[in-house]
N, C-alpha and C positions, 0 to 999 in steps of 0.2 A: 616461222617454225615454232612448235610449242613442242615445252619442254614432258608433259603430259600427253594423255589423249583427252580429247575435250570432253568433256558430259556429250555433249552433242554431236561426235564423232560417231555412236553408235546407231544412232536412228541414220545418218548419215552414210556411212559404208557400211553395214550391218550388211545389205544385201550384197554388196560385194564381193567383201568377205566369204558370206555365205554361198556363192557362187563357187568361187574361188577352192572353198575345202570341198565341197557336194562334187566338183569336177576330181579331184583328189581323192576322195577317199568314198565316192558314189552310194552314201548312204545314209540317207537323212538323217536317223536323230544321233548318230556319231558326228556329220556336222557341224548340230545344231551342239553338241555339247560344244564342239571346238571354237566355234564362233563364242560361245557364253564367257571359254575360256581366256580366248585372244585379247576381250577387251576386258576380265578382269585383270591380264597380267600388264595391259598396256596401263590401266589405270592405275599398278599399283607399282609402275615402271618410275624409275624420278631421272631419269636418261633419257638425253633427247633422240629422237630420231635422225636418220644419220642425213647429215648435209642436205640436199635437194630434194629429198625421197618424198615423194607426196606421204601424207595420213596414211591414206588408203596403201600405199604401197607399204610403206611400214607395219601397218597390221596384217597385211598378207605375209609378210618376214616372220611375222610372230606365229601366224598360221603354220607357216608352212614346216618352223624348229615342232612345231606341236605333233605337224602330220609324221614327221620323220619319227620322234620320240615314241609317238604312235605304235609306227611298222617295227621300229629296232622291240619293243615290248611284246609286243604279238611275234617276233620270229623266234624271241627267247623261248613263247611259251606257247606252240602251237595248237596243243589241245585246246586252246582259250577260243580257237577261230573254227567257227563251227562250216559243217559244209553247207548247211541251208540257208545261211547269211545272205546267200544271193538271193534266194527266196523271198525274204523279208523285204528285200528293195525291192522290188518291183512295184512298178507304177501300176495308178487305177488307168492310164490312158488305153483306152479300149483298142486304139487303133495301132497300138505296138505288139509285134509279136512277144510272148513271154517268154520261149525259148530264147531270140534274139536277145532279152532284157538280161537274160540270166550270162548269156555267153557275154557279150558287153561287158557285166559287171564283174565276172570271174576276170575277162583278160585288165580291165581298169586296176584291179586289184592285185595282181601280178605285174603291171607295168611298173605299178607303183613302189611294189617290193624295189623290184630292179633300180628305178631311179636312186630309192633312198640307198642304196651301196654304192654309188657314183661317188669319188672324192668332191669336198666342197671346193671351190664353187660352183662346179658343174652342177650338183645336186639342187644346191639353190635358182641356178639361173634356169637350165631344162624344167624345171617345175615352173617359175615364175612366168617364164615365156609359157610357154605351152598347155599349161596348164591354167595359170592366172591370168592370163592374157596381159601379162604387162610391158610395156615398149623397153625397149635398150633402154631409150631414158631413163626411165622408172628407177630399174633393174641395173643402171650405172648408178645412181644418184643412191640408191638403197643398199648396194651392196660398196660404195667407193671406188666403182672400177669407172673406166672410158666407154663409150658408146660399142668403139672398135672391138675394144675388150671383151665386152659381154656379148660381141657376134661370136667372136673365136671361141669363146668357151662353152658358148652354146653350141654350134658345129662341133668343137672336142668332145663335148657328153653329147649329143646324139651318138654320136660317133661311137662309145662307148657302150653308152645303152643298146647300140644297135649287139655288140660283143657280146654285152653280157645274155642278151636274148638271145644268141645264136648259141652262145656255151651251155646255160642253161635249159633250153627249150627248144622244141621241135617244130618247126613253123611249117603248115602247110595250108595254103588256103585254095588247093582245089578241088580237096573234097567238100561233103556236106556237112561232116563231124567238126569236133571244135578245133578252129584253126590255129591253136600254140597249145601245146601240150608238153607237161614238163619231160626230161629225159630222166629214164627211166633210172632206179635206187643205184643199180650197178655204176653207170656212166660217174657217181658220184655229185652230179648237178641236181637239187631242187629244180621241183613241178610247178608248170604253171598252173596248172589245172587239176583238179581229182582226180 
């Protein structure tokens, strides 16, 4: 265990990491900021990482307080979060529908909302798993819980997640329009969608 991140931790999981937020927050040079940020704070961290938790799993911890910090700042100040942002993601891959790109990254970016309102640990674990692809291992050993532990609380926040998208949002996925759309001003529930 080092009680640092190593200098060489970042050429190291840099793409990890980098995975790891682009799946989270589906938009590149946000990121790539995050990633810049994760390992200045891991480097300027003088706290070890916790018990068994790989490097790698630890700087996705650090990620993922950032991704949260993130959403909770953008929901204070909405006007900040423009509606063409989806726009801007979009890939040069020719063989992806752009419609398809846009709808993807509007629903990524609403799941996300949702997650970070989940009490911790669920927050942390549902992101870590599903997101970060990290095993129970990982994901016990990084957060101090049991292997057992962080199945249950991963099932509890699905579980959850699943609530707050039903209370929130109108799921229909058999038309051709977008399939979760927030409920409307009245219902008092935030939109997932425009």
């Amino acid at each position: 265990m080092m009680a640092e991140a190593s200098p060489e931790a970042a050429p190291r999981h840099r793409d990890a990491v980098r995975r790891f937020l682009l799946r989270l927050v589906r938009d590149e040079a946000l990121a790539e900021d995050l990633v810049q940020e994760v390992f200045l704070r891991a480097q300027r961290t003088r706290s070890p990482h916790r018990g068994g938790a790989s490097e790698r799993s630890w700087l996705c911890a650090i990620g993922l307080n950032l991704v949260r910090d993130h959403y909770r700042a953008s929901s204070r100040n909405p006007a900040a979060a423009n509606e063409s942002d989806a726009f801007d993601r979009l890939s040069c891959d020719a063989e992806e529908d752009p419609e398809q790109q846009v709808m993807e990254a509007e629903m990524t970016d609403c799941i996300a909302e949702f997650v970070v309102q989940l009490p911790r640990p669920q927050c942390d674990v549902v992101a870590l798993h599903d997101a970060g692809g990290l095993t129970h291992s990982e994901i016990a050993a990084l957060l101090d819980l049991s292997e057992a532990n962080s199945r249950v609380i991963l099932h509890r926040g699905r579980k959850a997640l699943r609530a707050l998208l039903e209370e929130g949002c109108v799921l229909s996925f058999d038309s051709d329009g977008i399939p979760c759309q927030r409920r409307p001003p009245g219902d008092g529930n935030e939109s997932c969608s425009s």
